[in-house]
N, C-alpha and C positions, 0 to 999 in steps of 0.2 A: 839185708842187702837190698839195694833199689832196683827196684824191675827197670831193663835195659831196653829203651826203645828199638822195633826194628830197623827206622834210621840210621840210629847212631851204631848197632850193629852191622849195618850195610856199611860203613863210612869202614870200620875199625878192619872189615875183612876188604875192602879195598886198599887201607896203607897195608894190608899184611900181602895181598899179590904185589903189590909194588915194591914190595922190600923184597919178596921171593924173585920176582923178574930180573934187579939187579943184580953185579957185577959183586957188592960189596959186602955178603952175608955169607960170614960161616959157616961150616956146616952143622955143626951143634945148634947155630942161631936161626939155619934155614928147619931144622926139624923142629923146633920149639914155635917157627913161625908155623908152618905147615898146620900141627896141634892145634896152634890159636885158630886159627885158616878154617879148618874142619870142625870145630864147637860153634865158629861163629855161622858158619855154615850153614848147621843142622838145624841153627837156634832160629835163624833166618826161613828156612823151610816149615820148620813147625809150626811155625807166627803165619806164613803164609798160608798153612793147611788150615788153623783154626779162621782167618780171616774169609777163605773160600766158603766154609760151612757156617761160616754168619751171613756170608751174601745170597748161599743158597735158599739158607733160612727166610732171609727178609725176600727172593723174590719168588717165593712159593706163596701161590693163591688160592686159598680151596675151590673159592667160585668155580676160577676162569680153569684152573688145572686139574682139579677131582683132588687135591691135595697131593700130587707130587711135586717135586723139587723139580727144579728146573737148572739145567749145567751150567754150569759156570765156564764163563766165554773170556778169558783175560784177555 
């Protein structure tokens, strides 16, 4: 299976609140979206947590900070 960027994950859990917002979704179709909604969700957070602890990684300095990590400020 090909690793799903978090773009086009952002993109795919945006048509799915769109389609939940409307008028025109069943309710079998609105809980099947919801499922997609919350995987694509999670998959999005997780990408974002590993992305944070790369950035804290790259701006920790031993020199200037004694070797601690420094927050990340989004």
């Amino acid at each position: 299976m090909a690793k799903v960027s978090f773009e086009t994950s952002m993109k795919k859990l945006e048509t799915v609140v769109s389609k939940l917002e409307g008028d025109e979704v069943s309710l079998e179709e609105s809980l099947k979206l919801f499922e997609e909604g919350v995987k694509l969700m999670r998959f999005c957070h997780l990408r974002l947590n590993e992305i944070e602890e790369k950035v804290q990684i790259l701006v920790a300095d031993d020199s200037e900070s004694g070797g601690r990590l420094e927050e990340f400020k989004g």
